[in-house]
C-alpha positions in Angstrom: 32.3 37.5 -13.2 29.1 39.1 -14.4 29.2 40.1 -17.9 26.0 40.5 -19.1 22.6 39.4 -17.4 19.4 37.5 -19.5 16.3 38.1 -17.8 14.2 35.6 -19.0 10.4 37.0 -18.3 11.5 40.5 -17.9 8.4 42.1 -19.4 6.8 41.1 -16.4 5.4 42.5 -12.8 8.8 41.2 -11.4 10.6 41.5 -14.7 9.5 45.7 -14.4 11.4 46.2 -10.9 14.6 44.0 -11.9 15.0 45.8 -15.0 15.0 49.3 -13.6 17.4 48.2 -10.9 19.7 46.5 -13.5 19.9 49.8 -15.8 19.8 52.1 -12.8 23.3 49.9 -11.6 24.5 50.1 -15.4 24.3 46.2 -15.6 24.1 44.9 -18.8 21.1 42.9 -19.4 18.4 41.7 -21.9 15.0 40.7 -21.9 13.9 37.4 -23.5 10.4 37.6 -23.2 7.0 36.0 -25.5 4.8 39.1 -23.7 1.8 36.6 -22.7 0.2 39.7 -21.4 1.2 42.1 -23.6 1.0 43.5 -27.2 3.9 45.7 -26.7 7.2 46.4 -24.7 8.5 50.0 -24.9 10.9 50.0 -22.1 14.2 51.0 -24.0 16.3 48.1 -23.4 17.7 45.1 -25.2 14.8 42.8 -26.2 14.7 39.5 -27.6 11.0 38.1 -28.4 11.2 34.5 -27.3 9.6 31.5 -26.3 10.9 29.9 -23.1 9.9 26.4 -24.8 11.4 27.1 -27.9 14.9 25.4 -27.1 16.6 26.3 -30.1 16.3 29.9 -29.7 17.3 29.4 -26.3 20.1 26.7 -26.8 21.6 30.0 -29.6 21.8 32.7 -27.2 22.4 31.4 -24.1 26.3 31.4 -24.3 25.9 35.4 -24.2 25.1 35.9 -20.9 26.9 35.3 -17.4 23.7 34.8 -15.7 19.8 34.2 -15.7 17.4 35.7 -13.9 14.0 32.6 -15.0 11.1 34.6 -14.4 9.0 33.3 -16.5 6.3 31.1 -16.4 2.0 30.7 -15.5 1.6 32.6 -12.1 -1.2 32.0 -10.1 -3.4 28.8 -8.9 -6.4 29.9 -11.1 -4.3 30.3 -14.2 -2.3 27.3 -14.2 -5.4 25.4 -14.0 -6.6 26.5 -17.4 -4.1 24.4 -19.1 -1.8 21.9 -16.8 0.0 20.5 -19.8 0.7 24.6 -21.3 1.9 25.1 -17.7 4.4 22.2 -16.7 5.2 22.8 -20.3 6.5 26.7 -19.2 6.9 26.2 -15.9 8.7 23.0 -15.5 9.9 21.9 -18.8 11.6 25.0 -19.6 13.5 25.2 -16.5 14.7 21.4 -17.2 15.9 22.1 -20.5 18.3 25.6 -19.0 19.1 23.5 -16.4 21.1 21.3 -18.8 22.3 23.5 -21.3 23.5 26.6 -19.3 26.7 26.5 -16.9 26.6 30.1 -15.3 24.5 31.3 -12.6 21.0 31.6 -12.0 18.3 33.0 -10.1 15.0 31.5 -10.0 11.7 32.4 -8.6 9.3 29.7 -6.8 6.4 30.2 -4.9 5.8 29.8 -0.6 2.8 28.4 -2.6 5.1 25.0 -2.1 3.8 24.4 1.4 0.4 24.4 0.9 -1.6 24.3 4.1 0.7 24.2 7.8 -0.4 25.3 10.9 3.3 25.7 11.8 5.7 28.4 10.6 7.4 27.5 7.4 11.2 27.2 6.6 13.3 26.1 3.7 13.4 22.7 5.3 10.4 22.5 6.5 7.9 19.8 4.4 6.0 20.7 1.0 2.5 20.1 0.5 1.6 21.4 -3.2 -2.2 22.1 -3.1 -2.3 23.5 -7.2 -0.8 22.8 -10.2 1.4 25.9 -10.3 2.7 25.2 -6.8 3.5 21.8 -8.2 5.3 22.8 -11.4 7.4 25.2 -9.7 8.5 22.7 -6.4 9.3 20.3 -9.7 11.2 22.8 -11.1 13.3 23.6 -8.1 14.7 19.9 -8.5 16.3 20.6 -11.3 18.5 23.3 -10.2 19.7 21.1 -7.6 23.6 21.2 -7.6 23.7 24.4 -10.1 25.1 27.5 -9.4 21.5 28.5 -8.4 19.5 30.6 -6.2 16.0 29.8 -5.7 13.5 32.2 -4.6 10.5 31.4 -2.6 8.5 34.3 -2.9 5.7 35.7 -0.6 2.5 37.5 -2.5 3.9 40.1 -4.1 1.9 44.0 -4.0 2.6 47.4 -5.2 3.5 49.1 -8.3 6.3 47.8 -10.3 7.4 50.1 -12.8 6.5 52.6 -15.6 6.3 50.0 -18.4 5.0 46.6 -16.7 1.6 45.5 -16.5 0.2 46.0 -12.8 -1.6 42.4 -11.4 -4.8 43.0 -9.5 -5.2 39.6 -8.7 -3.2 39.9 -6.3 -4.4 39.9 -2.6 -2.8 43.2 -1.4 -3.7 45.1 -5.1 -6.8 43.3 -5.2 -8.1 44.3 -1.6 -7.2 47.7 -1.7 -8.8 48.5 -5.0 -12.2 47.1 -3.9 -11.9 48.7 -0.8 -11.2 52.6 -2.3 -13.9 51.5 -5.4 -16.6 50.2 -3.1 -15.7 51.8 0.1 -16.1 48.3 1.8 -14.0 44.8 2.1 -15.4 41.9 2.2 -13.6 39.0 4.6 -14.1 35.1 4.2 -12.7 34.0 7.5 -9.5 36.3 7.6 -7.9 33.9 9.9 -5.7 32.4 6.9 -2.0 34.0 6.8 0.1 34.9 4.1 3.7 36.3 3.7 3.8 39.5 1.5 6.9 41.2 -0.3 7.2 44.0 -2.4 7.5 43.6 -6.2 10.4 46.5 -6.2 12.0 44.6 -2.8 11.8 41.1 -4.6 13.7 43.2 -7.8 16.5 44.7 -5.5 17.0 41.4 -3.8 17.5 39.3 -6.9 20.1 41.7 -8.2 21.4 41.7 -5.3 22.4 38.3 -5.2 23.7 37.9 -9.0 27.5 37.5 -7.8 26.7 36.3 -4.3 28.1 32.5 -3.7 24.9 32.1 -1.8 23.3 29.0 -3.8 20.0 26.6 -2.6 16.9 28.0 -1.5 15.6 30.8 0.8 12.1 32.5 1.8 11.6 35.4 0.6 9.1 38.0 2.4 8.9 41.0 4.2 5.5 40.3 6.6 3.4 37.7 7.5 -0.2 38.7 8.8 -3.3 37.7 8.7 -6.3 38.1 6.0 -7.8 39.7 8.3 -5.5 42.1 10.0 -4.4 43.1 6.6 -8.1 44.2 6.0 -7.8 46.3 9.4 -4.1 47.7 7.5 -6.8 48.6 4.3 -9.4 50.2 6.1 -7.1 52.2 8.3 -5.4 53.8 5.0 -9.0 53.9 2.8 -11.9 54.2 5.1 -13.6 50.9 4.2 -15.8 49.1 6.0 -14.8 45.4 7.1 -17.8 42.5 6.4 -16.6 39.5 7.9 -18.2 35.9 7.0 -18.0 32.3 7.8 -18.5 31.3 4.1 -15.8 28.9 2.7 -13.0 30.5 1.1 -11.9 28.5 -1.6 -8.0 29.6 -1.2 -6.7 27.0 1.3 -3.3 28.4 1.3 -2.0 29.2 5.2 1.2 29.6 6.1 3.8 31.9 7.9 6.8 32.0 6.2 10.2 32.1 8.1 13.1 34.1 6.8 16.1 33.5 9.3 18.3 31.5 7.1 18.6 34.5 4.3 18.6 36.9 7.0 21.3 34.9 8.9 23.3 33.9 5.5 23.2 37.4 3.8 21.0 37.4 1.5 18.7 40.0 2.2 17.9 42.3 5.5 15.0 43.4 7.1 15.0 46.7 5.9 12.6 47.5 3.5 11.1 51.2 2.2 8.2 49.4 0.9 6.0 48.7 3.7 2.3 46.7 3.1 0.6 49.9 4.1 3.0 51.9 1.8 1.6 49.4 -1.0 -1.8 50.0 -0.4 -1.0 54.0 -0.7 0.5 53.1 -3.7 -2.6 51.4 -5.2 -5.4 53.4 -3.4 -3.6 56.4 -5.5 -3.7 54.2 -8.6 -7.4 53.5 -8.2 -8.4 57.1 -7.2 -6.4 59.5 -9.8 -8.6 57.2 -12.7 -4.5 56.9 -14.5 -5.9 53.0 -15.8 -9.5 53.8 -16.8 -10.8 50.5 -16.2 -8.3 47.9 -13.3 -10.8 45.3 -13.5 -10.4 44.3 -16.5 -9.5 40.8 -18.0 -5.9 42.5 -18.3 -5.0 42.7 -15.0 -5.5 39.0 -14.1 -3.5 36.2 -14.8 -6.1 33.9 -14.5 -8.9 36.1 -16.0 -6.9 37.0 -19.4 -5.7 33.5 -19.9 -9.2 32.5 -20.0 -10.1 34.4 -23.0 -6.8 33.7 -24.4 -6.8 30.6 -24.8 -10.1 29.5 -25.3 
């Protein structure tokens, strides 16, 4: 039965979207959250500053709450890198430690990141090939829910705008493109042939509330679209104007991979219905960019990798 839901990392991009839906569906819920990125939280909902590595704080609360939504942890290739031991500390460590203390039922978000490099669509079964620390930490941590009353969440790149209160990510390829594009009324391309599967932020937040008293357990793909670097740039300068510049130069992202979604389609968890289309993201941050609303989206703020840099120097 749920009772009362703890999303860990709910301050965050994802954290914005599931929070909304949670109160909109008059789900009781609070947010255990450190706020990495922030020096605030305003949303008015029940908040609990917290460390997911502090265990006692954890190990006290924990009993509370029916379920756990574990969004926390060091997103991002770039930003994991920074500090390896900080991030299988968060990433990995943490989710060990809930894994054995907590009984009820939890939803976890991964990373497609997992399969690295394939030339060959990519299912739940399908082999992993970890090409960064963050990709690592999370497949680790995946292990650990293994025979739990767990859903695990492979998430494509995530785009669009989250919510009133959480801090937008502009390192994100979707975000990142189409602000560059409406900024310098151009987009550059290294290659474009790589592929990516893309979902968004306010579809990943419906989905994993949708699922909180599912018996689905194990994990799934989640995405909406796989395309191309490239034909995604065609998607931005359709909506913005731009001009494309394509070059041969290396691009230092290896990540390629098509993600296949027939086993949550086919088991329930999700459909293929979605309001929240990749060019309806790129609206969404094209208006962002234009109306001047964040005076300055290039900023250290808006990228994982970026503010953890001066963070933690």
């Amino acid at each position: 039965m749920l009772k009362k839901v703890l999303v860990v990392g709910g301050a965050g991009y994802i954290g914005g979207s599931v929070t909304d839906i949670l109160a909109d569906k008059k789900i009781p819920f609070t947010v255990y959250d450190n706020l990495t990125y922030e020096n605030h939280y305003l949303k008015p909902v029940d908040f609990i500053f917290g460390d997911v590595r502090d265990r006692k704080k954890l190990k006290q609360i924990l009993f509370n709450y029916s379920h756990v939504v574990w969004l926390a942890a060091i997103v991002g290739d770039g930003a994991c890198a920074i500090n390896p031991q900080l991030t299988k500390g968060v990433n990995q460590e943490a989710v060990k430690f809930i894994s054995s203390h907590y009984d009820g039922r939890i939803i976890f978000t991964s990373t497609c990141s997992v399969y690295g490099k394939s030339e060959f669509p990519v299912a739940e079964s399908s082999k992993t090939s970890p090409l960064s620390v963050y990709a690592k930490t999370k497949l680790e941590a995946e292990k650990y829910l293994k025979g739990k009353d767990s859903l695990i969440f492979r998430l494509g790149t995530a785009y669009g705008i989250s919510d009133t209160y959480s801090r937008i990510r502009m390192d994100l390829a979707i975000n990142y493109m189409t602000m560059n594009a409406v900024k310098n009324s151009k987009l550059t391309v290294y290659g474009g042939k790589q592929c990516r599967p893309f979902i968004h932020v306010r579809d990943i937040g419906r989905i994993i509330v949708d699922n909180l008293n599912a018996q689905n357990k194990g994990i799934y793909n989640l995405a909406c679209f796989n395309i191309s670097i490239l034909d995604l740039a065609k998607l931005i300068k359709k909506e913005t104007g731009c001009e494309i510049t394509i070059t041969k130069e290396f691009f230092e992202d290896r990540r390629n991979y098509n993600a296949v979604i027939a086993k949550g389609l086919k088991d329930g968890v999700f459909t293929d219905k979605t309001f929240y289309t990749i060019p309806f993201g790129i609206r969404e941050i094209k208006e962002l960019t234009e109306s001047n609303r964040v005076k300055n989206l290039e900023i250290e703020l808006y990228s994982n990798e970026k503010y953890l840099l001066q963070t933690l120097k």
